[in-house]
Backbone as a printed PyTorch tensor [residue, N CA C, xyz], in Angstrom:
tensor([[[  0.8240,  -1.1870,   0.0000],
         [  0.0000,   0.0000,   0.0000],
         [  0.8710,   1.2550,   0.0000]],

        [[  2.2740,   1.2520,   0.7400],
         [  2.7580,   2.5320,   0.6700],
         [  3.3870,   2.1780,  -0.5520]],

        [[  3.8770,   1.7730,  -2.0070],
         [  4.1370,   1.8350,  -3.0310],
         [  3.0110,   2.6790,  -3.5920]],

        [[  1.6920,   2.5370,  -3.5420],
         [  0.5100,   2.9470,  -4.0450],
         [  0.9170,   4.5190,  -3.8470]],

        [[  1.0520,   4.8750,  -2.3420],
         [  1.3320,   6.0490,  -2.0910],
         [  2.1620,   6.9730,  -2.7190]],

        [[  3.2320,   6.1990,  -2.4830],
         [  4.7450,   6.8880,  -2.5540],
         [  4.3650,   7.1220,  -4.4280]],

        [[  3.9050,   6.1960,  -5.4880],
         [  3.6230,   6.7770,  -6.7330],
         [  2.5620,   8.0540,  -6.6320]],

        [[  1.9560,   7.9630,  -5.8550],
         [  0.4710,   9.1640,  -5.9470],
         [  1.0870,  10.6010,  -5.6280]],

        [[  2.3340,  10.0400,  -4.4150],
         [  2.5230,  11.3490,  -3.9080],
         [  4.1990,  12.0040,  -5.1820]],

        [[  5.0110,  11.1640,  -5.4950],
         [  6.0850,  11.1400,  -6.4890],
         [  5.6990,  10.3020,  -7.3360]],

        [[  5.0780,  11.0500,  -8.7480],
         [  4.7960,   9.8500, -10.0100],
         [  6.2220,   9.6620, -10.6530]],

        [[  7.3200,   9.7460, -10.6820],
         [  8.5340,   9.4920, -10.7770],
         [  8.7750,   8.0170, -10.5320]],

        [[  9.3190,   7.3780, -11.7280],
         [  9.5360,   5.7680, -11.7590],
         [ 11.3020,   5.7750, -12.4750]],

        [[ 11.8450,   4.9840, -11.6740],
         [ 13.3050,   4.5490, -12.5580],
         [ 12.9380,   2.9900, -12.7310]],

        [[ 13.9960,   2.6340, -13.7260],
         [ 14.1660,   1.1050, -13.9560],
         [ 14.3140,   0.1230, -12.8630]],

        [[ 14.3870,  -1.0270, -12.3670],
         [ 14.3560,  -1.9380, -11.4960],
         [ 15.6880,  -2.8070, -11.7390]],

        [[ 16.1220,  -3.7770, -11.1160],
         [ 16.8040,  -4.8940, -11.5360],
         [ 17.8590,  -4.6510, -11.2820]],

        [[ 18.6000,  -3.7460, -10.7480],
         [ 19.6030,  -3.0010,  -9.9460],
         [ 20.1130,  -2.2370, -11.8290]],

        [[ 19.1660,  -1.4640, -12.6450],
         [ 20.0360,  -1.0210, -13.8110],
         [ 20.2780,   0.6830, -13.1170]],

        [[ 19.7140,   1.3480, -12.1760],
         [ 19.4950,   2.6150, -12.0210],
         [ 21.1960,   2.3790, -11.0540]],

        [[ 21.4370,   1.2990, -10.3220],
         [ 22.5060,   1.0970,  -9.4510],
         [ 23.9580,   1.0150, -10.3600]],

        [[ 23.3210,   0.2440, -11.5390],
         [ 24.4330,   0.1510, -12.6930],
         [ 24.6030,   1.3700, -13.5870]],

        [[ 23.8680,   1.9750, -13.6610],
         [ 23.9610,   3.6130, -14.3130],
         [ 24.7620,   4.5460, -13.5860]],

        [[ 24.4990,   4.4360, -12.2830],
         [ 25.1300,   5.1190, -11.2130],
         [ 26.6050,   5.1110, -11.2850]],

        [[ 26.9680,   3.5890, -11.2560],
         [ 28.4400,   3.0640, -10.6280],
         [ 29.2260,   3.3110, -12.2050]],

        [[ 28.3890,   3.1600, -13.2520],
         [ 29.2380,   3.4630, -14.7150],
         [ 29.3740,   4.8890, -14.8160]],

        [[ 28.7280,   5.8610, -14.1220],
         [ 28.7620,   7.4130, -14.4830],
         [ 30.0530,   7.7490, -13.3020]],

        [[ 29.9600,   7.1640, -12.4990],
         [ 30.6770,   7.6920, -11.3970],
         [ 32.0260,   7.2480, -12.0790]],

        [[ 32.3600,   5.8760, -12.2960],
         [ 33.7280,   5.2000, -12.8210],
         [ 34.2540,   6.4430, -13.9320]],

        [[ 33.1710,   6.9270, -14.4890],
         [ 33.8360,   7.4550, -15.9090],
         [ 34.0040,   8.9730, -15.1770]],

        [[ 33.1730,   9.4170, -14.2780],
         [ 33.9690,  10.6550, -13.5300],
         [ 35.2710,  10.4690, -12.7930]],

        [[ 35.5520,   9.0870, -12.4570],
         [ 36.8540,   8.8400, -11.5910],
         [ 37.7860,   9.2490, -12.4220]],

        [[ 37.2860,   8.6470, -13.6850],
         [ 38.8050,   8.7170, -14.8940],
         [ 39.1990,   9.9000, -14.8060]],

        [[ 38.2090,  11.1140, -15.3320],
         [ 39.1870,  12.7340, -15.2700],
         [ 39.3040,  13.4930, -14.1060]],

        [[ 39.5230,  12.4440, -13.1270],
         [ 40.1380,  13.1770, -11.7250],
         [ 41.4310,  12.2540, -11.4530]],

        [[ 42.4720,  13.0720, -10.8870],
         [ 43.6010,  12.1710, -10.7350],
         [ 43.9620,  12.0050,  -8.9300]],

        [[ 45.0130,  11.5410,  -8.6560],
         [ 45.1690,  11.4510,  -6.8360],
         [ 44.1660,  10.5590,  -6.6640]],

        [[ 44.2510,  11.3600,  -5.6210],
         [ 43.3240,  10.4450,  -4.2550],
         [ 41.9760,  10.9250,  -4.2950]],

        [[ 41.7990,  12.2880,  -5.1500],
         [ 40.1500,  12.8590,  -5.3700],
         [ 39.3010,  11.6860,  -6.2550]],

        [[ 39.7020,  10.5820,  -6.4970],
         [ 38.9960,   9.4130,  -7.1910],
         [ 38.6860,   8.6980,  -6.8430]],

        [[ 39.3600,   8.2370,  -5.3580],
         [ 38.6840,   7.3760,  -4.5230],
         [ 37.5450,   7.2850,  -4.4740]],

        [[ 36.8890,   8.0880,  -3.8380],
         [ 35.4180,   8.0310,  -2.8600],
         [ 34.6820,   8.0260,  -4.1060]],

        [[ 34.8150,   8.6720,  -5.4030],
         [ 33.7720,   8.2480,  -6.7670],
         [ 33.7890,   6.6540,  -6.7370]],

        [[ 34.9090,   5.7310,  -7.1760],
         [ 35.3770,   4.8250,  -7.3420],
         [ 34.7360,   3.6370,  -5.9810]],

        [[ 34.9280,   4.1730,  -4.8510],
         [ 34.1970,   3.1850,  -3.6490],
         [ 32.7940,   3.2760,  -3.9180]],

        [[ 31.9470,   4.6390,  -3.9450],
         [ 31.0750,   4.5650,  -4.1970],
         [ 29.9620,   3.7500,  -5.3820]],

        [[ 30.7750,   3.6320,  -6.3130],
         [ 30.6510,   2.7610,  -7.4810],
         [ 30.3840,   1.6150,  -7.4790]],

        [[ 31.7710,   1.1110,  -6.5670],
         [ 31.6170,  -0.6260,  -6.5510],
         [ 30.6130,  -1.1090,  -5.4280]],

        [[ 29.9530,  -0.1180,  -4.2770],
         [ 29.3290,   0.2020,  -3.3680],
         [ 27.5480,  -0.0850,  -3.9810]],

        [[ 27.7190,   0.7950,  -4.9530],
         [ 26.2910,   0.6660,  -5.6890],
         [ 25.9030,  -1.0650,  -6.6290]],

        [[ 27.3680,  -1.4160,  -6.8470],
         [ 27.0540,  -2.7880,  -7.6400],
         [ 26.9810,  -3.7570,  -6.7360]],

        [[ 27.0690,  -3.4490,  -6.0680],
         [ 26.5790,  -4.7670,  -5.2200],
         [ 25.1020,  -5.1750,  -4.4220]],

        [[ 24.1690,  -4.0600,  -5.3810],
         [ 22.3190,  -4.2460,  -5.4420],
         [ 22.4090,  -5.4580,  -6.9070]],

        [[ 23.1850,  -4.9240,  -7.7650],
         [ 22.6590,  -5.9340,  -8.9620],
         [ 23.5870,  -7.7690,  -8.6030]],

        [[ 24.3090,  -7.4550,  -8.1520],
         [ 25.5310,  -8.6590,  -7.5660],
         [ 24.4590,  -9.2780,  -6.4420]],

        [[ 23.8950,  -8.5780,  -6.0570],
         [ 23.2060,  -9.5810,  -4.9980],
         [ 21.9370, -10.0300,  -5.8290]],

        [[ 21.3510,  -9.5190,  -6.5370],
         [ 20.2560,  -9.8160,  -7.2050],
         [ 20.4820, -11.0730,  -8.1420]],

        [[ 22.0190, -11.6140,  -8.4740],
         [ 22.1470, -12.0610,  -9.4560],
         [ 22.4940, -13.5780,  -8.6080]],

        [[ 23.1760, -13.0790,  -7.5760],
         [ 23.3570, -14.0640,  -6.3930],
         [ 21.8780, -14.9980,  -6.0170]],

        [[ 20.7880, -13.8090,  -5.7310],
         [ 19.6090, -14.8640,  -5.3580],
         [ 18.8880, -15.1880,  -6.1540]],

        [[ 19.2650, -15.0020,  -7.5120],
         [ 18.6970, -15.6770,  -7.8780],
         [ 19.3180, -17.1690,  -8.7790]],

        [[ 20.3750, -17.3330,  -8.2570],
         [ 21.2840, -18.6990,  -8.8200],
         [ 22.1750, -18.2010, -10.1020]],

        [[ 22.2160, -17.4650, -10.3670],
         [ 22.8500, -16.5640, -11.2220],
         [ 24.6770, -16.5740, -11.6260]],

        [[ 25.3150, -16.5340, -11.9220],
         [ 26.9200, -16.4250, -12.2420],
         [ 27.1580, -14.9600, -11.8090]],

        [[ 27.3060, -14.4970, -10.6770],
         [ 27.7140, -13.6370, -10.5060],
         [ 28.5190, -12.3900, -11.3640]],

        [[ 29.6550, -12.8730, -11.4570],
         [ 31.1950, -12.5080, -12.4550],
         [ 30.9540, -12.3080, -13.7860]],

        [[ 30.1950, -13.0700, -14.5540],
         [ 29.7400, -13.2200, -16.1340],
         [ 29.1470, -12.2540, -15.7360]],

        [[ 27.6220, -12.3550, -15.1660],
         [ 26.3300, -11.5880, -15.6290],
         [ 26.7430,  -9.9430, -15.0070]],

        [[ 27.3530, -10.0900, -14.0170],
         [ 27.9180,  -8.2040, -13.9120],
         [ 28.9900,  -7.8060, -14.8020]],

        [[ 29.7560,  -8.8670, -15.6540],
         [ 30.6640,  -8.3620, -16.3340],
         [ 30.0400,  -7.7900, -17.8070]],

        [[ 28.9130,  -8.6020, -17.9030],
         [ 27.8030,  -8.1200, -19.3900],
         [ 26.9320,  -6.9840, -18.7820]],

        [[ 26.9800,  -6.8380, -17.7370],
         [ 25.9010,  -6.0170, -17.5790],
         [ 26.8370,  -4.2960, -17.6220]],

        [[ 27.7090,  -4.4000, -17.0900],
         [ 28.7240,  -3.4740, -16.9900],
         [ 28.7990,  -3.4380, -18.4700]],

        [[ 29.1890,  -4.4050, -19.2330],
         [ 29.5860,  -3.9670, -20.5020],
         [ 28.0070,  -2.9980, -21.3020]],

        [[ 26.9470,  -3.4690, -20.9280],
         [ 26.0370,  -3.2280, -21.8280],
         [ 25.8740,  -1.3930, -21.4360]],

        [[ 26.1500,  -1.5300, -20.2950],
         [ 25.8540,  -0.1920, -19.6560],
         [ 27.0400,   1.0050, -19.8520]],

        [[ 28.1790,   0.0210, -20.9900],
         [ 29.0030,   1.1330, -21.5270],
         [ 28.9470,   1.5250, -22.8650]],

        [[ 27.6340,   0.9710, -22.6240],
         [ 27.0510,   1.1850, -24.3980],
         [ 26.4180,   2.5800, -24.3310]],

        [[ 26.2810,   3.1700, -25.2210],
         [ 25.2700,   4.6380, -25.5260],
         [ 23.7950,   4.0160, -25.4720]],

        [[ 23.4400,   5.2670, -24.2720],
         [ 21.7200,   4.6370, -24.4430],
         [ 21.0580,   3.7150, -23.5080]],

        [[ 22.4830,   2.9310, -23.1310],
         [ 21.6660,   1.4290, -22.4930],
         [ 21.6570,   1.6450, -20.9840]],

        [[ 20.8860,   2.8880, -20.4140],
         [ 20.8450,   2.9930, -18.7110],
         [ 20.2450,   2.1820, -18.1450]],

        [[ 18.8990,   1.4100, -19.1970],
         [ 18.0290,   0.8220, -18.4480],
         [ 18.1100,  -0.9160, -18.1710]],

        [[ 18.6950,  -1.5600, -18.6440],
         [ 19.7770,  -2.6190, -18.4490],
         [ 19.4370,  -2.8400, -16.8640]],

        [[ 19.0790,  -4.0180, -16.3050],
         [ 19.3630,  -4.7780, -15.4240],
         [ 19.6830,  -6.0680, -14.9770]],

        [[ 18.7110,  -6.6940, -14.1820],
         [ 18.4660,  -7.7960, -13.8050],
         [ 17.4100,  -8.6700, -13.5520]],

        [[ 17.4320,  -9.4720, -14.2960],
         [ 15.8380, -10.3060, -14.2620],
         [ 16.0700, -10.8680, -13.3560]],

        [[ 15.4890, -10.7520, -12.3260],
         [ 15.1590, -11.5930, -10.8120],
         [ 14.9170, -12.8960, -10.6220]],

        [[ 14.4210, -13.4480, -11.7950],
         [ 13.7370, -15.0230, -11.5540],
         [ 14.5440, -15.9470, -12.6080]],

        [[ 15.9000, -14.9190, -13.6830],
         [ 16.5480, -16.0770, -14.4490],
         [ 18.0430, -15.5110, -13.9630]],

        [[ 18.6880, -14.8220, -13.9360],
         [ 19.4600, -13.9740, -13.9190],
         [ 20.4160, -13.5080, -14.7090]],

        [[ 19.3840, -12.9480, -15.7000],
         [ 19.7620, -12.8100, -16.7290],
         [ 19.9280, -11.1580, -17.1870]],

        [[ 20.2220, -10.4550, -17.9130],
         [ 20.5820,  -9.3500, -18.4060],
         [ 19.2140,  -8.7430, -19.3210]],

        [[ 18.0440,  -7.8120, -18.9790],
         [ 17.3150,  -7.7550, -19.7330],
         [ 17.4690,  -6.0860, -19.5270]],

        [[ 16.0440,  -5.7990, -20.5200],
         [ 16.2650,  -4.3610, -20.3720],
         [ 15.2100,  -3.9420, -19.6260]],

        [[ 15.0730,  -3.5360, -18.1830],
         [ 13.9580,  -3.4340, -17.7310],
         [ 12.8060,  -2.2610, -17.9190]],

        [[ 13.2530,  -1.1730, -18.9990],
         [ 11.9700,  -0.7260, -19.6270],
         [ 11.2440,  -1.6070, -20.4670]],

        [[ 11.8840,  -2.5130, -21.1380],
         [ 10.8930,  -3.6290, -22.1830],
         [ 10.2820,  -4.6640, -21.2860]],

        [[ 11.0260,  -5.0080, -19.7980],
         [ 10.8010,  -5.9230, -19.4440],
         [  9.8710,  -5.3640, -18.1830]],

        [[  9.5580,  -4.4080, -18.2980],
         [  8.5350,  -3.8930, -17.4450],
         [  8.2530,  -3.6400, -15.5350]],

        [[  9.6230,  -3.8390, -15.5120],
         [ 10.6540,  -3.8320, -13.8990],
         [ 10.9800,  -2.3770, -13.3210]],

        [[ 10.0560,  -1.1650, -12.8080],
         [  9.4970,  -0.0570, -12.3040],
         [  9.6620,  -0.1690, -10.7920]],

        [[ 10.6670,   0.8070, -10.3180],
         [ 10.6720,   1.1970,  -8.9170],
         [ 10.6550,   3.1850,  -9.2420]],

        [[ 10.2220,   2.9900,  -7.6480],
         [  9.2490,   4.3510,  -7.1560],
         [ 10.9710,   5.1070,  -7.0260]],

        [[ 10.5420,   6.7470,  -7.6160],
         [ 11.9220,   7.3710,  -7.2840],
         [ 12.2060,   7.6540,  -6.0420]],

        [[ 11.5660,   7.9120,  -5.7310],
         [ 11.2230,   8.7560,  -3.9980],
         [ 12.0360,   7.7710,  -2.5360]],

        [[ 11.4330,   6.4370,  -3.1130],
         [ 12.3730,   5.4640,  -2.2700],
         [ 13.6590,   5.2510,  -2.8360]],

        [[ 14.1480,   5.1840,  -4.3530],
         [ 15.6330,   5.1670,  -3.9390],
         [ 16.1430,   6.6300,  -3.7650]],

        [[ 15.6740,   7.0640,  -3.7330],
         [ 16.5930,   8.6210,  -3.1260],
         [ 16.4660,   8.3080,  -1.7850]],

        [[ 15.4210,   8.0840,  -1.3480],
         [ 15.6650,   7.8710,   0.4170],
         [ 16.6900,   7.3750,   0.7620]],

        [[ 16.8200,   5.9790,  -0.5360],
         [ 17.5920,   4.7320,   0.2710],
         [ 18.6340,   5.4420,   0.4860]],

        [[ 19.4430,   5.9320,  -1.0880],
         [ 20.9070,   6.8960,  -1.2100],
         [ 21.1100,   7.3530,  -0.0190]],

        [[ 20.0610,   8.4810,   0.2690],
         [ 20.3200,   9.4190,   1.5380],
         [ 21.0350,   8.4470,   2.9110]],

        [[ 19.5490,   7.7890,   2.8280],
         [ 20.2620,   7.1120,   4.2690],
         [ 21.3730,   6.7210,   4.0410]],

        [[ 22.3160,   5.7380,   2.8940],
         [ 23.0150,   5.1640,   2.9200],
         [ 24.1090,   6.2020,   2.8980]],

        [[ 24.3970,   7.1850,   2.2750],
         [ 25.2910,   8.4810,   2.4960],
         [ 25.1930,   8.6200,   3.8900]],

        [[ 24.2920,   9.2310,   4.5050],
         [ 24.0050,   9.4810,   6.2230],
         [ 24.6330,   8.6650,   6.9040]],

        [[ 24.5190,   7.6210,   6.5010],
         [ 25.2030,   6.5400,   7.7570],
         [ 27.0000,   6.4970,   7.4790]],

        [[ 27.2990,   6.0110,   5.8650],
         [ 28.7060,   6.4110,   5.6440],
         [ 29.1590,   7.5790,   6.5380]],

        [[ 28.5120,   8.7170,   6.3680],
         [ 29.2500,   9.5700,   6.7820],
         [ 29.5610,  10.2500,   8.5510]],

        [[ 28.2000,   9.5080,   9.1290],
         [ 28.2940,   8.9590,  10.5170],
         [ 29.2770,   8.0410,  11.0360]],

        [[ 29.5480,   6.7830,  10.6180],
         [ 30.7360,   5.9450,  10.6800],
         [ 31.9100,   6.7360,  10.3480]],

        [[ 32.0900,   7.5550,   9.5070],
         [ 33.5150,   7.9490,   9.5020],
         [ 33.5860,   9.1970,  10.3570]],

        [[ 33.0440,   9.5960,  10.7790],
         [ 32.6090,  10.9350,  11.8600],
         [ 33.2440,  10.0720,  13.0700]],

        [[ 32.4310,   9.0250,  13.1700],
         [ 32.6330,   7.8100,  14.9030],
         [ 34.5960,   7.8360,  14.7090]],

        [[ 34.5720,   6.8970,  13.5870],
         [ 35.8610,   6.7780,  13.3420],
         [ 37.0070,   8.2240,  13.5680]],

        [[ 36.5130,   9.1920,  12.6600],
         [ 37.1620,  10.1150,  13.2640],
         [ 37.8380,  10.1220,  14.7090]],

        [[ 36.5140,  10.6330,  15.6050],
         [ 36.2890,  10.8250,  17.1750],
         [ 37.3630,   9.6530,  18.0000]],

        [[ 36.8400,   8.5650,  17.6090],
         [ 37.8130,   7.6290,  18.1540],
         [ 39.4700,   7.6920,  17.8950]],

        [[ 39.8360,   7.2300,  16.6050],
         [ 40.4300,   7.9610,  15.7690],
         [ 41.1980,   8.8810,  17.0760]],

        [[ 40.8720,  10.1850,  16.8700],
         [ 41.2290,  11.4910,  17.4910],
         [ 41.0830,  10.9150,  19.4080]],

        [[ 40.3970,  10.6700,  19.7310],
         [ 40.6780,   9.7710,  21.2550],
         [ 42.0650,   9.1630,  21.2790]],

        [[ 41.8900,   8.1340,  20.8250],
         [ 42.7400,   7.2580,  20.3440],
         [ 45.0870,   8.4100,  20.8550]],

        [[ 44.5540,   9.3640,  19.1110],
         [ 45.8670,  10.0530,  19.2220],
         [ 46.1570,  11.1400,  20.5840]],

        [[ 45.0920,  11.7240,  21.0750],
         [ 45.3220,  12.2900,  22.2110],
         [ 45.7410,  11.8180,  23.3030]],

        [[ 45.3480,  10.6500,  23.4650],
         [ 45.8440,   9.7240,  25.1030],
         [ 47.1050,   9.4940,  24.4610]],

        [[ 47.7460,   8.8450,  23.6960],
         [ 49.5970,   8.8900,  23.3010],
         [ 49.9300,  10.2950,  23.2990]],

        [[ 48.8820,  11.0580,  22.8750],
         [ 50.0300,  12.0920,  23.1250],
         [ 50.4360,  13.3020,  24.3270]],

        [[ 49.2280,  12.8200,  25.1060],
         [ 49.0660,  12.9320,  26.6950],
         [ 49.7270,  12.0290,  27.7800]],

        [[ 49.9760,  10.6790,  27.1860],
         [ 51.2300,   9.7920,  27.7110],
         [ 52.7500,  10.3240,  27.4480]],

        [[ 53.0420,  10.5240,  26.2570],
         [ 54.4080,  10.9850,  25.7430],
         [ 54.9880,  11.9900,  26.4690]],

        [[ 53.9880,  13.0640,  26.5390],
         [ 54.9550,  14.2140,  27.4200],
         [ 55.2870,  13.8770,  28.9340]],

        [[ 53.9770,  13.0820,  29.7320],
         [ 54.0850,  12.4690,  30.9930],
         [ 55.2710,  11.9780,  31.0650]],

        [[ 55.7810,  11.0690,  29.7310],
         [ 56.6600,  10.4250,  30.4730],
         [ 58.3030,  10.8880,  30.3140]],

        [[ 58.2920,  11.9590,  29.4640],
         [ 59.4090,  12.7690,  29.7420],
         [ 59.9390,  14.3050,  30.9950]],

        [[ 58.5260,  13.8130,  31.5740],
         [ 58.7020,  15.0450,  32.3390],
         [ 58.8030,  13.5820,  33.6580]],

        [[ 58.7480,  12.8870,  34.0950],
         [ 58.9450,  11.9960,  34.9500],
         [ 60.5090,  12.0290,  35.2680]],

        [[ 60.1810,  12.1640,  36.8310],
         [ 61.9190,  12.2080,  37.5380],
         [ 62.1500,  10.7320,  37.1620]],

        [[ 63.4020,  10.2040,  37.5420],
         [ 64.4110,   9.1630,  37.5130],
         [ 63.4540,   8.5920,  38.9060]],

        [[ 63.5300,   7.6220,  39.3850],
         [ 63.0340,   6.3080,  40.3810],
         [ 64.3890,   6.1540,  41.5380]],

        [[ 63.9190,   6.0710,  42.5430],
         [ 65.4450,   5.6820,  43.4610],
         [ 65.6880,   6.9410,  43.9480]],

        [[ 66.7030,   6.8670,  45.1490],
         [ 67.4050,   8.0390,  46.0320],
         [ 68.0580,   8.6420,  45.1120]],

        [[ 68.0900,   9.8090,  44.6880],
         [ 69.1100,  10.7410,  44.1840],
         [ 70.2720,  11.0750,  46.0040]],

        [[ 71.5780,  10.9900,  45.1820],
         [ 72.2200,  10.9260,  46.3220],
         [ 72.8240,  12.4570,  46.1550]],

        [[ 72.5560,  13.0340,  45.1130],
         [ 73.2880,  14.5480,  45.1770],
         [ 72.6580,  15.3020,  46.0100]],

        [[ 71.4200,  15.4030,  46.9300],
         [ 70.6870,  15.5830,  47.8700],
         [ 70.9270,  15.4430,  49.1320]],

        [[ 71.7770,  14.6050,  49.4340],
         [ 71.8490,  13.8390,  50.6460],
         [ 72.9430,  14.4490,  51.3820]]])
């Protein structure tokens, strides 16, 4: 019933079959290319991040994993071919505008969001800890150079 909704309230439909996940991870790869360093990473994680909706899809359904994402990747470096997914019940490579495989936009933007939100919560935690972590060594280190010697000093005596 909230599908019913979520179309009434966003008539906005993308493809199904993880092809909107495979559009994603091929646009991002080809933005990695004209960035150089380390600014390519997080395109590049994000990418292989998104293929693993159609990798699992291909998984449950008895599918060849490796082949069918390696055609599907290929098809999706074709001109044109965004809508390319995954048939759920063979696991096979179809095109899910012909094949009639419709998800609501509204929920995968949610999903994105959340899934950004939380990435970026975990590395926030990580940070914090992280930063815990370097402050107590470096609140030990000076302690222990400012520490007298142990035993009678006899120049005292």
């Amino acid at each position: 019933m909230n599908v019913a909704r979520n179309v009434m309230v966003d008539a906005r439909l993308v493809p199904g079959g993880g092809a909107v996940e495979m559009a994603l991870a091929h646009a991002l790869n080809e933005k990695a290319k004209h960035i150089t360093g380390v600014q390519q990473w997080p395109y590049r994680a994000v990418s292989r991040a998104l293929e693993v909706i159609p990798r699992t899809l291909i998984q449950n359904c008895g599918g060849q994993a490796i082949r069918t994402l390696t055609a599907l990747r290929a098809k999706h470096a074709q001109e044109g071919c965004t809508t390319w997914g995954v048939n759920g019940e063979s696991g096979d490579v179809v095109d899910m505008k012909e094949f009639g495989i419709w998800e609501a936009y509204s929920v995968k933007a949610q999903t994105y969001k959340t899934a950004i939100e939380t990435a970026i919560l975990l590395l926030r935690i990580d940070d914090i800890v992280s930063g815990l972590k370097k402050r107590s060594k470096d609140s030990e280190a000076p302690a222990a150079k400012n520490a007298e010697p142990e035993g009678p000093s006899e120049a005292n005596d």
